[in-house]
KOLRO-158785 format. One record per atom (N, C-alpha, C, O, CB): x, y, z. Coordinates in steps of 0.2 Angstrom, whole numbers, padded with zeros to 4 digits, always signed. Last residue first. Glycine has a CB too. Layout:
N
XYZ...
***
This chain:
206
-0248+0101-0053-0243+0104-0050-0243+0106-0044-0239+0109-0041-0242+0108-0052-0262+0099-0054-0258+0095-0055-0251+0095-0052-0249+0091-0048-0259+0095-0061-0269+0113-0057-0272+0108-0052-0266+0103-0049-0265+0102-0043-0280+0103-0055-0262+0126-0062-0263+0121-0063-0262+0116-0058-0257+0115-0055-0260+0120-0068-0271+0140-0057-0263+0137-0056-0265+0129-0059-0271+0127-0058-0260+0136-0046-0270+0155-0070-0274+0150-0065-0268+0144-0063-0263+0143-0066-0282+0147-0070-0262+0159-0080-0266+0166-0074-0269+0162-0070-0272+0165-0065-0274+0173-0077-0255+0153-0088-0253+0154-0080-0256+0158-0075-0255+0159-0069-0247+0158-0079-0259+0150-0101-0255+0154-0097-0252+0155-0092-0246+0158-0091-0257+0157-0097-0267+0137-0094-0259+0137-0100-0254+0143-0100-0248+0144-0099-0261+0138-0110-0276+0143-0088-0272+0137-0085-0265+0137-0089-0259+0136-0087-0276+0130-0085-0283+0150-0096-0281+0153-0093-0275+0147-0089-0270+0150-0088-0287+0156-0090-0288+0141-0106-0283+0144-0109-0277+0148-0105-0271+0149-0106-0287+0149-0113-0296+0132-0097-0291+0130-0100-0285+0134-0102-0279+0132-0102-0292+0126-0103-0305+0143-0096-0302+0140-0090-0299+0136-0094-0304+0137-0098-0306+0138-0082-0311+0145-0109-0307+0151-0106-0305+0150-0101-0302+0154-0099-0309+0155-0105-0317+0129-0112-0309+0132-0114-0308+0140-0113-0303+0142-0117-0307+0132-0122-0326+0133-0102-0321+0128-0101-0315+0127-0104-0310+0125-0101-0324+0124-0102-0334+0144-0109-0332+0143-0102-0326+0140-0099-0322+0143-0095-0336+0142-0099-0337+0139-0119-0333+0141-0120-0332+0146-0115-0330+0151-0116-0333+0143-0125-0347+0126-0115-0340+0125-0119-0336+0132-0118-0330+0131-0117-0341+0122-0128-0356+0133-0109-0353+0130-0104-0347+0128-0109-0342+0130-0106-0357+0124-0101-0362+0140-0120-0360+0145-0116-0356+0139-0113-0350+0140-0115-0365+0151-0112-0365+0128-0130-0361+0133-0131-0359+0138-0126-0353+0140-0127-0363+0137-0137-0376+0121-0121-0369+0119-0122-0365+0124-0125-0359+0125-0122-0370+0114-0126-0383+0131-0120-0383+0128-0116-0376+0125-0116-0371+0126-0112-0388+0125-0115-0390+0132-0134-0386+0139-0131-0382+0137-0125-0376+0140-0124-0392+0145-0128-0394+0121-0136-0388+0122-0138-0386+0127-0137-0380+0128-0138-0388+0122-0144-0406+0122-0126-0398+0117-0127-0394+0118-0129-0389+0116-0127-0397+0113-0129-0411+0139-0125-0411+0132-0125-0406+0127-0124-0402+0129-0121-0413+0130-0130-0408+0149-0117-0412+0149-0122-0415+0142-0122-0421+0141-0120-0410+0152-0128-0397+0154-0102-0398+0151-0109-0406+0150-0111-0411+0151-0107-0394+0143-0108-0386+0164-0093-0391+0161-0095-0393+0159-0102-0391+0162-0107-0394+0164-0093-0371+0165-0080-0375+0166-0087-0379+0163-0087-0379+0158-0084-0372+0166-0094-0361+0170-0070-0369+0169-0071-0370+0169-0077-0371+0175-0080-0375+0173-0068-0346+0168-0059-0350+0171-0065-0357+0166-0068-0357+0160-0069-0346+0172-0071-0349+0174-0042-0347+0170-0045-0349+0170-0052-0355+0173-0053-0348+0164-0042-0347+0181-0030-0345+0183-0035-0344+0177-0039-0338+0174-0040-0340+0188-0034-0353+0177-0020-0347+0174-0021-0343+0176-0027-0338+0173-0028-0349+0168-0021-0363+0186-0015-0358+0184-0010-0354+0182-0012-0349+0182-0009-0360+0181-0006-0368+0192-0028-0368+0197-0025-0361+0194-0018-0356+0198-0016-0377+0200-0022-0370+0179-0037-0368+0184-0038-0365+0189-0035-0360+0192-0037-0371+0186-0041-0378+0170-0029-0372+0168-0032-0368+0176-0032-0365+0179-0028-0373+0164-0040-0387+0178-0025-0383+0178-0019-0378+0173-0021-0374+0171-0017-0387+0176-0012-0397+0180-0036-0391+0187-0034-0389+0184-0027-0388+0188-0023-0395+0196-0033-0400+0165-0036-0395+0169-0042-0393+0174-0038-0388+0174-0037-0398+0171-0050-0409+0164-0026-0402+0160-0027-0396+0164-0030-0391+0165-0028-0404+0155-0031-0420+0172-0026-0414+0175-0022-0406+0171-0023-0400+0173-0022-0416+0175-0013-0425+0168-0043-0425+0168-0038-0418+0172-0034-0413+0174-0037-0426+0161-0038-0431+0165-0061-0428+0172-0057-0431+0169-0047-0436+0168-0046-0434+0181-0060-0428+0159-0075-0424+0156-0068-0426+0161-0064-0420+0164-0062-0416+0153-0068-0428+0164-0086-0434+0163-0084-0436+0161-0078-0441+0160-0076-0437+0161-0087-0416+0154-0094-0420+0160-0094-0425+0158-0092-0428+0153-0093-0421+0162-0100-0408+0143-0084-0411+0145-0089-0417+0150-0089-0422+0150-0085-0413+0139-0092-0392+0146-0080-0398+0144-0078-0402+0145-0086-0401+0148-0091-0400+0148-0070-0376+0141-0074-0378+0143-0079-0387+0138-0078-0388+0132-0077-0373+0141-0086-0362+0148-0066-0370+0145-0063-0373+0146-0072-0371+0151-0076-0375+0153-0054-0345+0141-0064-0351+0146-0069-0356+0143-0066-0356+0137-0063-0352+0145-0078-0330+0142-0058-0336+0141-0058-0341+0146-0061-0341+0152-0061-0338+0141-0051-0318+0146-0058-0318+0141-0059-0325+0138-0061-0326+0133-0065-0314+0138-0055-0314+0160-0050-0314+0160-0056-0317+0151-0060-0318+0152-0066-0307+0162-0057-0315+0156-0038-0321+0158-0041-0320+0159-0048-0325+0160-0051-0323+0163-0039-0304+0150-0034-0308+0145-0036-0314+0148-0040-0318+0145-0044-0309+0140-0031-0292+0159-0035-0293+0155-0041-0300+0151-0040-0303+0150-0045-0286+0148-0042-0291+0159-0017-0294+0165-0025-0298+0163-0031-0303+0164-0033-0287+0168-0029-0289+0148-0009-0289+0149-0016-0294+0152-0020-0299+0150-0023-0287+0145-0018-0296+0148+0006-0289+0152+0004-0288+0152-0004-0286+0158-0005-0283+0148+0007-0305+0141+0008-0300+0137+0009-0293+0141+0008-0287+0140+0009-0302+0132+0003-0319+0145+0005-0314+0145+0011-0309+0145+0012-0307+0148+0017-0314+0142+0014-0322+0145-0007-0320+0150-0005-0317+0151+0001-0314+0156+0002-0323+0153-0006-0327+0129-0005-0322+0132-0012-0320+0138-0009-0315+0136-0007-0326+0135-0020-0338+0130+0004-0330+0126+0005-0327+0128+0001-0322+0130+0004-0329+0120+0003-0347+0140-0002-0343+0141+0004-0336+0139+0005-0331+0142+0006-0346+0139+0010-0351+0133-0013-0347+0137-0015-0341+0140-0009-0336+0142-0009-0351+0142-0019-0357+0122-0008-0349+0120-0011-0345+0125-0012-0339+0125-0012-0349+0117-0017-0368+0128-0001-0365+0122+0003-0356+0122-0002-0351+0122+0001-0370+0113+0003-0375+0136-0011-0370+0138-0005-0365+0133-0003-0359+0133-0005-0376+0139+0003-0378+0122-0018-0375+0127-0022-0370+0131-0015-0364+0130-0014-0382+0131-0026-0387+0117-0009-0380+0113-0012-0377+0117-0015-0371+0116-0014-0380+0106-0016-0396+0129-0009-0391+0125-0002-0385+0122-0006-0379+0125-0005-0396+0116+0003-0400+0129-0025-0396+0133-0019-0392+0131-0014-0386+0131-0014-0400+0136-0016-0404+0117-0026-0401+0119-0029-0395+0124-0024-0390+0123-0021-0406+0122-0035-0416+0116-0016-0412+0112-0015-0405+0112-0018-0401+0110-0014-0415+0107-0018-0424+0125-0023-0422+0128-0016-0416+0123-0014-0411+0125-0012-0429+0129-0010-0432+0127-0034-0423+0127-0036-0421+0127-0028-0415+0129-0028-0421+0136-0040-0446+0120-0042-0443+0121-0033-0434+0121-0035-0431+0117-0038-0447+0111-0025-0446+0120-0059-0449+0123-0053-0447+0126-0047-0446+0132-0046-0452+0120-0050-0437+0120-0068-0441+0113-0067-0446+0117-0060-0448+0113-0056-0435+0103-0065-0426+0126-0079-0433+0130-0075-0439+0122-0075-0443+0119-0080-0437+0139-0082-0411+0122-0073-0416+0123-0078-0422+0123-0076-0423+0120-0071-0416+0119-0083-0397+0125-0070-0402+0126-0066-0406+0126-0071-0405+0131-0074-0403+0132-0062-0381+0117-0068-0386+0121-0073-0390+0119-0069-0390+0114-0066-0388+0119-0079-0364+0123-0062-0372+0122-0059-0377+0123-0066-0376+0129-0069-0375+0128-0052-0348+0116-0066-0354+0119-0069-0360+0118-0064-0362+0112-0063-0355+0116-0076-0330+0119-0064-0337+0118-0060-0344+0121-0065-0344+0126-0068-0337+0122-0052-0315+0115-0067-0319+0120-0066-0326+0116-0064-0326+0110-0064-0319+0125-0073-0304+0105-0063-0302+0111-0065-0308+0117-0064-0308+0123-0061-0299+0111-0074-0308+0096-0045-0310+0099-0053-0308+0105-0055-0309+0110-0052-0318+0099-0055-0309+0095-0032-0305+0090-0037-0307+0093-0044-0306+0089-0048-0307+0080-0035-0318+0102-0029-0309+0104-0025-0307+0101-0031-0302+0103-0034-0306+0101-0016-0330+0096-0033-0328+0103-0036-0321+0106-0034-0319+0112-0036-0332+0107-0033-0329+0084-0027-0327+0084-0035-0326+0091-0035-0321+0092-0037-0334+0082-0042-0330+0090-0010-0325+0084-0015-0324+0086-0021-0319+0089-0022-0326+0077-0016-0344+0097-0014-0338+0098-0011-0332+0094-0013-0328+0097-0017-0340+0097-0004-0350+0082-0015-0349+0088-0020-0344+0092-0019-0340+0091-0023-0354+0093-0019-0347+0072-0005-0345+0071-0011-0345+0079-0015-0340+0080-0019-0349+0066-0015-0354+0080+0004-0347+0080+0006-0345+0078+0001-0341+0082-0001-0345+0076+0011-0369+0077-0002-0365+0085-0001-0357+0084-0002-0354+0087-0006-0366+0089+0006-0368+0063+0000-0371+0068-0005-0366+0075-0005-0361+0076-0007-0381+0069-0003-0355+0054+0009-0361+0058+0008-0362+0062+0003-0357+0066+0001-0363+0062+0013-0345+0040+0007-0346+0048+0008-0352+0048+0006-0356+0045+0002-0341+0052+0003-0350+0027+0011-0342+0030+0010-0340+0038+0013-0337+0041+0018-0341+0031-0001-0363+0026+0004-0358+0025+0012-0353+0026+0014-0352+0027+0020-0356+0019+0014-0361+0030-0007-0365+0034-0001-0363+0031+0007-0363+0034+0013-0375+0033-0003-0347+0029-0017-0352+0024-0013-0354+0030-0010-0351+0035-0011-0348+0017-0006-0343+0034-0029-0340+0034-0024-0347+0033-0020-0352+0036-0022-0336+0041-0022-0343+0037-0047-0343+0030-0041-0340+0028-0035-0336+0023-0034-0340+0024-0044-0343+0048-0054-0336+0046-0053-0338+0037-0046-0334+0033-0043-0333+0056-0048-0355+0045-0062-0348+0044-0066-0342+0042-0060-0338+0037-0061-0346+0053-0072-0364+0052-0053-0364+0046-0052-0359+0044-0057-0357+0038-0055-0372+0043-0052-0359+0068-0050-0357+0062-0045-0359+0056-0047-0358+0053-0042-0359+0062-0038-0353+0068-0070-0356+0067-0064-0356+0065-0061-0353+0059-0062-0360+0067-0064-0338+0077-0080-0341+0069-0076-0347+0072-0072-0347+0078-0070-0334+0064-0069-0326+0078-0092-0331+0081-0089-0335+0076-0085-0334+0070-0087-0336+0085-0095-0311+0078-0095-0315+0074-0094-0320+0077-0087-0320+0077-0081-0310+0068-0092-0309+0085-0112-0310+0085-0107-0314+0080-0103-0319+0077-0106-0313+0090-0107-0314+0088-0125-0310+0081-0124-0307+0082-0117-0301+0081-0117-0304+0078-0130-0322+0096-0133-0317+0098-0128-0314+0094-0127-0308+0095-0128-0319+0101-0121-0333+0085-0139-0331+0092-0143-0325+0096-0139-0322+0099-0142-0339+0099-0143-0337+0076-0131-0332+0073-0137-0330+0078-0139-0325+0077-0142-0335+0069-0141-0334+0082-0115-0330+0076-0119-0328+0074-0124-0322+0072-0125-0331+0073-0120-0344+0090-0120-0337+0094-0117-0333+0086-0117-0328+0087-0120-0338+0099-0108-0354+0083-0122-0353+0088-0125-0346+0091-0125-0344+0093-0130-0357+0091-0123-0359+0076-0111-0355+0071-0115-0352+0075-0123-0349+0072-0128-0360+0064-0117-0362+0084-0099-0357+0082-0099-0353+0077-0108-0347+0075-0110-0359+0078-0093-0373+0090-0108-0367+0094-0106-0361+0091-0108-0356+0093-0112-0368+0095-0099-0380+0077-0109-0378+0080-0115-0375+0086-0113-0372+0088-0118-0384+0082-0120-0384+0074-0094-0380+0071-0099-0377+0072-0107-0372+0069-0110-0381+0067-0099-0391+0087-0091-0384+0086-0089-0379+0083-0095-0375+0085-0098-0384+0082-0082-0402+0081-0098-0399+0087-0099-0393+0088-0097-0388+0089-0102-0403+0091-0096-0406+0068-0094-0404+0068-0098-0401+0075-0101-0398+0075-0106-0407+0065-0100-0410+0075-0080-0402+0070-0080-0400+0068-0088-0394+0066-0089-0403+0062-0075-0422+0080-0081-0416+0085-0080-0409+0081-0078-0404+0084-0075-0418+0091-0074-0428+0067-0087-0427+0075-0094-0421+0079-0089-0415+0081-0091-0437+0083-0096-0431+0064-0074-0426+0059-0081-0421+0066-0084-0415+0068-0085-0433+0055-0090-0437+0073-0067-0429+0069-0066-0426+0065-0070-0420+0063-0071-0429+0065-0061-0448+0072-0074-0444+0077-0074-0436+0076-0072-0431+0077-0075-0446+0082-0069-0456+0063-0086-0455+0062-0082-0447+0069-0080-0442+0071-0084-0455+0055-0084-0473+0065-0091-0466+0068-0093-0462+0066-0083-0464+0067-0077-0469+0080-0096-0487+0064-0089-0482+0060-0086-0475+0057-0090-0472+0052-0092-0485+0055-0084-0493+0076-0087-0490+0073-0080-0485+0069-0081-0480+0068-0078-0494+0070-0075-0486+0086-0102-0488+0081-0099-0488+0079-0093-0482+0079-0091-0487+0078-0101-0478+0104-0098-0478+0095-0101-0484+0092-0097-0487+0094-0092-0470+0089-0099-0474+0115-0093-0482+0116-0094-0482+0106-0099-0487+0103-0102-0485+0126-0101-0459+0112-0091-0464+0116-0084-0472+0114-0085-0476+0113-0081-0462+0126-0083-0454+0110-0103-0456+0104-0098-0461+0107-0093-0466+0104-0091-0449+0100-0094-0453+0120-0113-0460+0117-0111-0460+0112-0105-0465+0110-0102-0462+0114-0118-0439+0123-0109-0444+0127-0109-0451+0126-0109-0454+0129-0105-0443+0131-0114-0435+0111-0112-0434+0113-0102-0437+0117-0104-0442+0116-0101-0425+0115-0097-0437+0099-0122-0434+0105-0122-0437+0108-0116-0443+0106-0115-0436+0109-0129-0426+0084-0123-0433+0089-0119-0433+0095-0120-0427+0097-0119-0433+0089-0111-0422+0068-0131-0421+0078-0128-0428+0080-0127-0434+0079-0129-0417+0085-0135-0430+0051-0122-0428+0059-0130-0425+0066-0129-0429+0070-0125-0437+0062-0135-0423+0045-0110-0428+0049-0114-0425+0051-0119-0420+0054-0121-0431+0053-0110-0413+0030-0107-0414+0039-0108-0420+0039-0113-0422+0036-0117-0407+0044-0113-0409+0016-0110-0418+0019-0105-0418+0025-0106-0423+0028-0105-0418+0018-0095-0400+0019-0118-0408+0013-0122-0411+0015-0118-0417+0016-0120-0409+0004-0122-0389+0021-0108-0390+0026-0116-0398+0024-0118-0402+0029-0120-0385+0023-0124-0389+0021-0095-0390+0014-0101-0393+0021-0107-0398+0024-0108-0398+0004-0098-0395+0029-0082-0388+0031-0087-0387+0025-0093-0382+0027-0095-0381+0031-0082-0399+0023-0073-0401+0024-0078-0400+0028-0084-0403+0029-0089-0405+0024-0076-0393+0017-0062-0394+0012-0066-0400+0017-0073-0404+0014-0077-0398+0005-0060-0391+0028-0053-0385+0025-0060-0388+0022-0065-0386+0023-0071-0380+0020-0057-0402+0034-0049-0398+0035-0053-0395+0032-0058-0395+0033-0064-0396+0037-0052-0404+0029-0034-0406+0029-0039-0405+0030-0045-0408+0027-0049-0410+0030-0038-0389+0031-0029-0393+0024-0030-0398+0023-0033-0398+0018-0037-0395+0021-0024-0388+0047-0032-0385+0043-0034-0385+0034-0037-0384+0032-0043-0382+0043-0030-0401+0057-0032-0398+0051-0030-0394+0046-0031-0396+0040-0032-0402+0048-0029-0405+0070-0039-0400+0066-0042-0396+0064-0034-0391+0066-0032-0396+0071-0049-0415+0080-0040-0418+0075-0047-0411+0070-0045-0411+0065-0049-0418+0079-0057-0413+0086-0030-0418+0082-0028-0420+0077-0035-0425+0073-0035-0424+0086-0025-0404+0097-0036-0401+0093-0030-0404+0088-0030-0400+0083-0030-0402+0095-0024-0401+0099-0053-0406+0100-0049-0403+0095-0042-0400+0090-0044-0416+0097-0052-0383+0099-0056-0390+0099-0059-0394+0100-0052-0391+0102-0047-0393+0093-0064-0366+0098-0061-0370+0098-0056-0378+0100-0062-0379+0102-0067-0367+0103-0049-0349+0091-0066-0357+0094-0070-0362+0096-0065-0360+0090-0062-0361+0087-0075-0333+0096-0067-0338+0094-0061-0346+0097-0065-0348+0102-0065-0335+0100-0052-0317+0091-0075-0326+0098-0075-0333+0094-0074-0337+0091-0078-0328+0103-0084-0304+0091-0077-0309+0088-0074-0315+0095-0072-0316+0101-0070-0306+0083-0068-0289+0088-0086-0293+0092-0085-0300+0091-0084-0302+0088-0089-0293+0096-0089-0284+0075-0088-0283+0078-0082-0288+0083-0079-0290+0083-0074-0277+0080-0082-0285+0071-0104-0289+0070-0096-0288+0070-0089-0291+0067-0084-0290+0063-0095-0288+0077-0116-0285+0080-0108-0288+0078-0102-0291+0081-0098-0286+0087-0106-0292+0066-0123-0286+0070-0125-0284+0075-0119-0278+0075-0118-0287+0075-0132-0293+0051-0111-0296+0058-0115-0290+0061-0118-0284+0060-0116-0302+0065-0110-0298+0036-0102-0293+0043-0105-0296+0047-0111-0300+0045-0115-0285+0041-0107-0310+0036-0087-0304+0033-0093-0301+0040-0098-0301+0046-0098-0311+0026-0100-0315+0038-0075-0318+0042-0081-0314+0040-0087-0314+0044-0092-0317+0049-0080-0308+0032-0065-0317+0030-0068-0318+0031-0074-0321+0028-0078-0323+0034-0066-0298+0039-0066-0297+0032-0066-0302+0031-0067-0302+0027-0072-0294+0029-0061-0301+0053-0061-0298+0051-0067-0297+0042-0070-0296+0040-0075-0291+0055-0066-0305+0049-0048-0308+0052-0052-0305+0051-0059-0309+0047-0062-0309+0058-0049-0293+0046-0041-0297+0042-0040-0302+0044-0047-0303+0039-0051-0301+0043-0033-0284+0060-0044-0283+0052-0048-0288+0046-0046-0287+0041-0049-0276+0049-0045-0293+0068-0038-0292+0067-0043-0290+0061-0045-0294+0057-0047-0289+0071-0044-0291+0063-0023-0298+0062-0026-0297+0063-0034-0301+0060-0037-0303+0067-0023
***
């Protein structure tokens, strides 16, 4: 799955090093989706703190896919990392299913990101959230909790977050806005690169 994955995502100063973007579960159907990734149909930035009290017809699944996409294209051009979403990597729903793909990118990826931004119902989040982190920690590698951040946005308070925390030990931080957003996920991503040079983490590759 990695070299499938790397082969979509064309080449980068480290393009081996792969970091799995995730977001709200029910904003992101692949079939519906793709086709709206054209830079010209994105919305303008959102600030996720007002979207909850926006306009009706503030569109939420746009704004929380145009959020991801400034993650992901963040750690691209500023990490040169090949950061991706499941609709970047282009594995059919026939093929493989929604979850089962998750599960996949996150085995196939140096590190993992969930952003949770405050759009309401998070319950979807969760499940898929459980659902990958189980597989990840099943498997026998230690290493993988190290590989995963939940990063939500202030004011995110649900059982989700302390049952990242308390069953998977996995690490949690929170954000303000976007740019806080992006600065905590970048220097998450080069302390799992740093750690991979050294050796305290195994390089995926090897």
């Amino acid at each position: 799955m990695r070299d499938r994955i790397v082969s979509e995502l064309g080449d980068l100063p480290y393009g081996r090093f792969l970091v799995y973007v995730m977001g709200p579960y029910q904003a992101f159907d692949p079939r519906a989706l793709r086709e709206t990734t054209d830079p010209e149909a994105m919305p303008a930035s959102v600030d996720f703190g007002t979207l909850v009290d926006a306009e009706p017809e503030m569109d939420r699944d746009e704004a929380a896919l145009d959020l991801l996409l400034e993650v992901r294209d963040s750690l691209r051009t500023d990490v040169g990392v090949n950061a991706f979403l499941a609709i970047d990597a282009d594995v059919p729903l026939e093929e493989m299913d929604a979850a089962t793909q998750s599960v996949a990118f996150s085995k196939a990826s140096n590190a993992v990101v969930y952003v949770v931004p405050r759009v309401g119902d998070n319950l979807g989040v969760g499940i898929e959230v459980g659902s990958v982190l189980e597989a990840l920690f099943a498997d026998g590698q230690n290493d993988h909790r190290e590989r995963v951040v939940f990063a939500h946005e202030s004011g995110v308070r649900s059982a989700m977050i302390a049952a990242v925390r308390d069953r998977w030990d996995a690490r949690i931080v929170s954000y303000e806005d976007r740019t806080e957003l992006v600065e905590q996920v970048q220097l998450f991503v080069r302390d799992i690169a740093r750690k991979e040079l050294r050796g305290d983490l195994d390089r995926l590759d090897e």
